[in-house]
Each structure stands twice: as C-alpha cells, then as structure tokens.
C-alpha positions in Angstrom: -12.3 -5.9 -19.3 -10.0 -7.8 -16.7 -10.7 -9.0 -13.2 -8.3 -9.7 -10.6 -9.6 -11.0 -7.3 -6.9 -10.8 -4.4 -7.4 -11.6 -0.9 -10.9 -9.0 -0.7 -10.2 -6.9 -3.6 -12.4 -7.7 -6.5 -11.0 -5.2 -9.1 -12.0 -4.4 -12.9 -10.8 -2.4 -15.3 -11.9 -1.5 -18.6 -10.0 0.5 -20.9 -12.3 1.9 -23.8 -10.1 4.7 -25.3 -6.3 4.6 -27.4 -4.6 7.7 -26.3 -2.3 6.4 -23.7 -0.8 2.9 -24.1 -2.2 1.0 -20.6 -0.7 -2.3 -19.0 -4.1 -3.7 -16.9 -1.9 -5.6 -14.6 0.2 -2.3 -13.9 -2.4 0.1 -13.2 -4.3 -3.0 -11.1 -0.5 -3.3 -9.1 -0.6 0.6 -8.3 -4.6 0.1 -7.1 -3.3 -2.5 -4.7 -0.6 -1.2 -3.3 -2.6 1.9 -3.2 -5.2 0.0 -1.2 -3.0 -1.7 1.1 -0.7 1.9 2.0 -4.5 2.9 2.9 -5.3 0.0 5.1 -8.4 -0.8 3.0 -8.9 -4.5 4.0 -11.5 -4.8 0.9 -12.5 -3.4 -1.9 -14.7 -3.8 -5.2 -14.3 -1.0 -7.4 -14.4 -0.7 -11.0 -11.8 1.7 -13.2 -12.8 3.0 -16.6 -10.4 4.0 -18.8 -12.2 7.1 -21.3 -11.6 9.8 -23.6 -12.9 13.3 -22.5 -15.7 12.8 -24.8 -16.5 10.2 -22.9 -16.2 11.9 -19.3 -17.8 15.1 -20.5 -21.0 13.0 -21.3 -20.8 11.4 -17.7 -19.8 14.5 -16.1 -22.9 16.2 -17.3 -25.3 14.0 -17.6 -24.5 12.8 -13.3 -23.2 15.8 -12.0 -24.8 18.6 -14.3 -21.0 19.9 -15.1 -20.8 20.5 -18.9 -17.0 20.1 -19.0 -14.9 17.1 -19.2 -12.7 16.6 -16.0 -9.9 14.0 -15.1 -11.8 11.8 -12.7 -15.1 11.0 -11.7 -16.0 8.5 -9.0 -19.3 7.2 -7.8 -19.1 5.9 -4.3 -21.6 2.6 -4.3 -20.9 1.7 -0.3 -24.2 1.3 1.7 -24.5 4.3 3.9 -21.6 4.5 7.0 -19.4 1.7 5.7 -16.6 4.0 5.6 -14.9 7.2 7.3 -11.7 9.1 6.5 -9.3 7.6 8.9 -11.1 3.9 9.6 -11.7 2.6 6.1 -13.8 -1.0 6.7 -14.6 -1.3 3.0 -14.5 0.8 -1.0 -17.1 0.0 -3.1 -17.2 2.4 -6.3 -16.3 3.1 -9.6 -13.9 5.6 -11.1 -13.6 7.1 -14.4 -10.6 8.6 -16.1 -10.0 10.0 -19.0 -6.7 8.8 -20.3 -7.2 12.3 -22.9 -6.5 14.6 -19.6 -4.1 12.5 -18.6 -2.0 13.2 -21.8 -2.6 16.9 -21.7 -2.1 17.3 -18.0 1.2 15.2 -18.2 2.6 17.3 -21.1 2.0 21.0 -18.4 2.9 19.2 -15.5 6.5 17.5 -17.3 5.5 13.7 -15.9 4.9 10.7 -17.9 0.9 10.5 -19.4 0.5 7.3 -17.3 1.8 8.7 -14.0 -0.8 11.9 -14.7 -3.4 8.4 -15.1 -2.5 6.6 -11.8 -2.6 10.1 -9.8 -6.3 10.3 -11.2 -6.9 6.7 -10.0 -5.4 7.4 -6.7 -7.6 10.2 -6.2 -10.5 8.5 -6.9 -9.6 6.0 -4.6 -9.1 8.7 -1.9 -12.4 10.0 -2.4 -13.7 6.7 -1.9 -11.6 6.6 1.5 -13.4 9.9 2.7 -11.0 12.2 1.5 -12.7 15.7 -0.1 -11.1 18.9 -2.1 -14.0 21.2 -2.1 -12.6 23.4 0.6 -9.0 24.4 0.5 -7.6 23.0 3.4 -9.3 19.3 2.8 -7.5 19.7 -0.6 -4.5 20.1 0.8 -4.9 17.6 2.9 -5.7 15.5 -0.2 -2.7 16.5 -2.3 -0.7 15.2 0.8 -1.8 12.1 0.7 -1.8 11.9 -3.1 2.0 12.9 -3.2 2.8 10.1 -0.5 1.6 7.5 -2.0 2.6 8.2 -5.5 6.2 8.3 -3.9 5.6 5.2 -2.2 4.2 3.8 -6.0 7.5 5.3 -6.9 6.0 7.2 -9.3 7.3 11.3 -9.2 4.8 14.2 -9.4 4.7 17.7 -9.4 3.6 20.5 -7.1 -0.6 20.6 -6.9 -2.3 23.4 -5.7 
C-alpha cells in the first residue's frame, strides 16, 4: 500500500491482484490531475486494485449484484459535502478490478492500463456527483470521462 499526501489529497492505493503490471505513482499522477481538472480542492480516497473474484465478492455481498463489474466506489462524505458542479471535498474508496480492465482493453483496442485509469476516473466522478443510471446522466458522464482522459493524454474509444 502507498500513501501520497499532496497539498489536501491524502491518497492510497493498494494493488492486490498480478494481471496488469501497475506503476503506484502513475496511476496516483492520473488521480491528481484528475482531481485538480475537477476542481476538487481535497480529497481522501482509497483505490484497490482486484481481480474479478475479488469484485464479484464485494459487488454481491454490498450491492446484492452477483456479477463482477469494473468499478465499485463507496462514497464515505458526511451527508451534503458535495454536489455535481461545486465539489468542496471526496471522501471514498474505489475498487477495480485490473481482470476487466484486461478484457475490456483487449474489445475496446486500448492499452489494459488506460481501460484501468478510465475505471478510476469514473469512480472519481461518481464521487463528484456524476450518475449513469439514466441515459442522459450517462452520457453526460461519458463526456466528462472522455475529456479528461484526453487531457490525461490517454486515448479511448466510443462508450455508449
């Protein structure tokens, strides 16, 4: 597990599987500049790094769904901290399963750890007030996603 405190971010990530090869202070880069294209002026969030085993046991056992899935995130911010738009503060944890990431990458024709940051950035949006229940808030979502990978520099295909 490695911590990196900047400025107000107090970020930790823990990478518990072997499928894709992951550079920590890469993937913590992307989270801050993801942060600060955002306007989040702090943040403590956690990032876990799993297999699909892994996220399919989570998955069910928090949100009843007894499939494995590329990200989950828990949003731990005291009630109001934070509104789509006017972010004052993230405090959560995301999981990702690096396993998804592989197979996703491979359909989509990007590199597995580009599939893995787009799953962090999501998360992250969530965590901002962003929601894809609904198709045009996922839209919405996939906007934002596809602007800040490009301003990661980091190339990503068409999501529907």
């Amino acid at each position: 597990m490695i911590k990196s405190s900047c400025t107000a971010f107090l970020i930790e990530i823990e990478n518990i599987q072997k499928a894709i090869a992951i550079d920590i202070d890469e993937i913590r880069g992307f989270i801050l500049q993801t942060l600060r294209i955002l306007g989040v002026p702090s943040a403590d969030l956690s990032i876990v790094i799993v297999t699909d085993r892994k996220i399919h046991y989570l998955n069910k056992r928090y949100l009843a769904h007894d499939y494995p899935t590329d990200v989950i995130t828990f949003d731990l911010q005291e009630e109001g901290r934070s509104t789509r738009g006017g972010v004052e503060s993230l405090d959560g944890e995301i999981i990702v399963s690096a396993t998804t990431a592989l197979r996703m990458a491979k359909d989509f024709g990007v590199a597995p750890r580009t599939e893995l940051v787009l799953y962090v950035v999501h998360g992250i949006l969530h965590l901002s007030g962003f929601d894809d229940r609904i198709p045009a808030a996922r839209r919405q979502m996939r906007k934002k996603e596809s602007e800040i990978m490009g301003q990661l520099g980091l190339r990503i295909s068409s999501r529907t």
